[in-house]
C-alpha positions in Angstrom: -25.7 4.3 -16.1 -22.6 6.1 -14.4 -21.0 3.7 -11.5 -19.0 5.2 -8.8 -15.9 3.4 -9.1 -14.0 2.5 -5.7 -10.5 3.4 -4.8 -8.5 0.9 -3.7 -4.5 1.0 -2.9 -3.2 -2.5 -2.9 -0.5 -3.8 -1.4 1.5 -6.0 1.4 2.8 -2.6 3.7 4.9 -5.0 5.5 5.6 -2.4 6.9 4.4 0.5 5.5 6.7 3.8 4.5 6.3 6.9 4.1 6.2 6.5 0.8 2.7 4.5 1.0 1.6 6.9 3.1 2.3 9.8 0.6 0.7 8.0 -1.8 -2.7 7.0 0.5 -2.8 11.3 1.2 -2.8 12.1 -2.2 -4.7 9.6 -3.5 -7.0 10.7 -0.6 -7.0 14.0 -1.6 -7.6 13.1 -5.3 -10.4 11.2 -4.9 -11.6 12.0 -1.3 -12.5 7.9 -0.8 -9.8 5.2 -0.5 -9.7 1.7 0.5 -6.3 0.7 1.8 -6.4 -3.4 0.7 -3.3 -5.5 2.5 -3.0 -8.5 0.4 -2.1 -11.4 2.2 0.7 -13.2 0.3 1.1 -16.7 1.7 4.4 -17.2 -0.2 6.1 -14.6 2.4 6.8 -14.6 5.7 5.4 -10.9 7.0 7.6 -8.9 9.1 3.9 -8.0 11.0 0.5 -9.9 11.2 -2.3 -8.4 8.7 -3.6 -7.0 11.9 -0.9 -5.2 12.8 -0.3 -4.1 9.7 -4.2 -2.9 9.5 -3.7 -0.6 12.8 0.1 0.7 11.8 -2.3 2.4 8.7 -5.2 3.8 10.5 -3.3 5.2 13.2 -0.9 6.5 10.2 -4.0 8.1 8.9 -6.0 9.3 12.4 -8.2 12.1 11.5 -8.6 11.3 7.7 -12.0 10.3 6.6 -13.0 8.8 3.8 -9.2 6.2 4.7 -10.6 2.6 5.7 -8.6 -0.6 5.5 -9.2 -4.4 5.1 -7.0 -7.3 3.6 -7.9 -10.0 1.5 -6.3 -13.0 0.2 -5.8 -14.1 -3.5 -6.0 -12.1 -6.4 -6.9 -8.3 -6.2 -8.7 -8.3 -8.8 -11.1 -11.3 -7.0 -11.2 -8.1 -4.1 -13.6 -6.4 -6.7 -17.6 -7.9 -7.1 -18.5 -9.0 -10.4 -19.5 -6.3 -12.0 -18.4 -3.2 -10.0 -15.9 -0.5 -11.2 -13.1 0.1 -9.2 -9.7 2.3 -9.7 -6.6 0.9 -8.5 -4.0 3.0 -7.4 -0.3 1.9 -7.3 2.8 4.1 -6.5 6.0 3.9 -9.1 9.1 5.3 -8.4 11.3 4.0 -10.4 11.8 2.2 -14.4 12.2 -1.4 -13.1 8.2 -0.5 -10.7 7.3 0.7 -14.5 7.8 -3.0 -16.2 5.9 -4.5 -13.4 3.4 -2.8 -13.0 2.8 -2.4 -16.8 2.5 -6.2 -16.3 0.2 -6.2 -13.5 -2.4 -3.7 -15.0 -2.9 -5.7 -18.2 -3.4 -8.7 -16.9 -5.1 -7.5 -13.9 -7.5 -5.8 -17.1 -7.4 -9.0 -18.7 -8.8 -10.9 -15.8 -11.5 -7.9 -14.8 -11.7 -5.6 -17.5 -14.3 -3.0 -15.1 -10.9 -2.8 -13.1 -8.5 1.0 -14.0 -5.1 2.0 -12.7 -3.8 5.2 -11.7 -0.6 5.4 -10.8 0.8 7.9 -8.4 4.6 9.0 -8.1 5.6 9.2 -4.2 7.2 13.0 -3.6 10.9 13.6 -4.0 11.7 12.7 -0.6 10.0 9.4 -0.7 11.1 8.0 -3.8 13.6 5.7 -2.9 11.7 3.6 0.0 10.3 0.2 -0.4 9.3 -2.1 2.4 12.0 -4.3 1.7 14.4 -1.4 2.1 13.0 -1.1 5.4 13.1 -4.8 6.4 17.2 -5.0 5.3 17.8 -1.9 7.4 15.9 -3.5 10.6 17.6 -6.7 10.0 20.8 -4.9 11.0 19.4 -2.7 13.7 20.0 0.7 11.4 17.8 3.6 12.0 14.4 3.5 9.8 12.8 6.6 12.0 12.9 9.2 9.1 11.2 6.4 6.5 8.1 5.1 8.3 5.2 6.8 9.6 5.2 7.1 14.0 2.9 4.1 14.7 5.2 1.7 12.7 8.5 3.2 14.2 7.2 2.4 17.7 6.2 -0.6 17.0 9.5 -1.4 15.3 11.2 0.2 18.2 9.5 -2.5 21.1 10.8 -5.1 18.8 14.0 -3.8 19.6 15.7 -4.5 16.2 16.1 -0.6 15.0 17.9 2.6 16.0 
């Protein structure tokens, strides 16, 4: 029997770049279906509540269907029913997102072997971001505007802590 396999893009997108959302379109356009999963990490302090982090992404991707979102808590690879096939995607960028990654996918195998990864290189232009990028250049009020999608820029912007 052939299972559909679901798409899911894991991640914290605290807050979410460009770069993710480079790597949601062409996953998108890949695949045609993908679930954007923000994993709740309750060792961090988020920069923006799940929910806000939730409509920052749809109204990123307005117009695309076939893009949902949810979060979940705990391991990804709990995310996934026993028994269903599902395709992770994760971005790299650069050798150090390699190692990890490499990590993540075998054990993340190891734990649910029905689970796949593809990853997906962010464009040229994209490479370099990282949330955490973003979070050092707000804590210094520099200007973010050119790394993260509109929605997330404005609601930086009301916070009053960017350029």
């Amino acid at each position: 029997m052939n299972m559909k396999r679901k798409v899911i893009y894991p991640g914290t997108f605290d807050p979410i770049t460009n770069g993710h959302l480079d790597i949601i379109l062409r996953a998108h356009e890949l695949f045609g279906q993908v679930e954007v999963v923000i994993a709740q990490n309750p060792r961090k302090t988020p920069l923006f509540t799940v929910e806000e982090r939730k409509q920052h992404i749809l109204k990123s991707v307005k117009g695309k269907k076939g893009i949902t979102v949810a979060s979940h808590v705990g391991l990804m690879v709990d995310y996934v029913r026993q028994n269903e096939k599902a395709l992770f995607i994760r971005g790299l960028r650069v050798l150090s997102d390699f190692e990890y990654e490499l990590q993540l996918t075998l054990t993340n195998r190891k734990l649910n072997p029905n689970i796949d990864t593809v990853f997906l290189m962010p464009t040229e232009q994209h490479i370099f971001l990282s949330s955490s990028m973003i979070r050092d250049i707000m804590q210094f009020h520099g200007r973010v505007r050119d790394f993260v999608p509109g929605p997330v820029y404005e609601a930086i912007k009301k916070r009053k802590t960017v350029k």
